[in-house]
N, C-alpha and C positions, 0 to 999 in steps of 0.2 A: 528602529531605535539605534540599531549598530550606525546607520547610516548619518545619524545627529549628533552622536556623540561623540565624549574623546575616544573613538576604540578605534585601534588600526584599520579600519575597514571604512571608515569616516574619511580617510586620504589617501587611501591606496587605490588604483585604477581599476584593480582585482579582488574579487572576494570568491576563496577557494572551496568549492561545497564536497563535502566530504562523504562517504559513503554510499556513493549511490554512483551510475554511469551516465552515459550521456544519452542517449534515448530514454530511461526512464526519467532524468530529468526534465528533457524536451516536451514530451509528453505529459509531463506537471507543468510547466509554462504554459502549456498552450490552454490545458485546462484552469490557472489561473488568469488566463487573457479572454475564456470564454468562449471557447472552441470545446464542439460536442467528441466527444472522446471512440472514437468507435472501439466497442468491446473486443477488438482482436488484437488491440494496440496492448493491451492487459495480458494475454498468453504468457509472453515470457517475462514479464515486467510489475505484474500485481504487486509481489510480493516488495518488491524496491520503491515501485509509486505507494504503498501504504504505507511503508516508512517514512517517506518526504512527508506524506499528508499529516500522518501522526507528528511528526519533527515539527510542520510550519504550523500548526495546528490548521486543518483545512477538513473540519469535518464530513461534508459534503461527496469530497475527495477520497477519502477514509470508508464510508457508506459503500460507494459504489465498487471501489476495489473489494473489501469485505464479499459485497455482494457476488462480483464475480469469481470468489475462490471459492463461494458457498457455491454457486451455480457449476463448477467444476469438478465436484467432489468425483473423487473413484474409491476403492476401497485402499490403493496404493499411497491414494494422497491425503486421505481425510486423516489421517495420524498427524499429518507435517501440518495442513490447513489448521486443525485446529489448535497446537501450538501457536500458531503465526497468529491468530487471532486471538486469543489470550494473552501473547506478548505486547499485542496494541488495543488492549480491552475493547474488542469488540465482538457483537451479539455474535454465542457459539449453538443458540438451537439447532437452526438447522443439519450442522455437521454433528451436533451431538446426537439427534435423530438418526441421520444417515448411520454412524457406527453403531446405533441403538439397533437401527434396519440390520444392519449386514456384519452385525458384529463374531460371528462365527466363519466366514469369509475372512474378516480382517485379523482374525488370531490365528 
């Protein structure tokens, strides 16, 4: 739509995306061009490629990241995970489980 309309992005050579880096964004290109993503590209980068997915609305995208912070939990990280995934409404069972598991650990 930006790109048909009258919005400065319509004429300009550049369109500046904002909050996010350049490998996690590369890694959403190539997932929107249809390239299999391999789960290690996600380590340092979930948390920013589920912002783009959530941003472009890219459910699919959204899913699979979800997926791998769920598949990542520790007791150090299931505090911040599930934040991160209520910030982008997405499914928190299993981390709610995990701190259900090990919730004497994580306090």
């Amino acid at each position: 739509a930006m790109f048909s309309s009258s919005m400065v992005e319509a004429t300009a050579k550049e369109v500046e995306i904002k909050d996010t880096g350049i490998e996690p964004f590369y890694i959403f290109l190539l997932y929107l061009y249809g390239h299999n993503i391999d789960r290690t590209k996600f380590e340092n980068n979930a948390i920013l490629i589920l912002h783009l997915a959530d941003m472009y609305d890219v459910p699919d995208l959204k899913a699979l990241c979800a997926s791998y912070l769920d598949s990542s939990l520790s007791v150090k990280s299931c505090v911040s995970v599930l934040l991160t995934l209520h910030t982008y409404s997405c499914p928190k069972e299993r981390v709610m489980a995990f701190i259900s598991d090990n919730f004497l650990d994580i306090i």
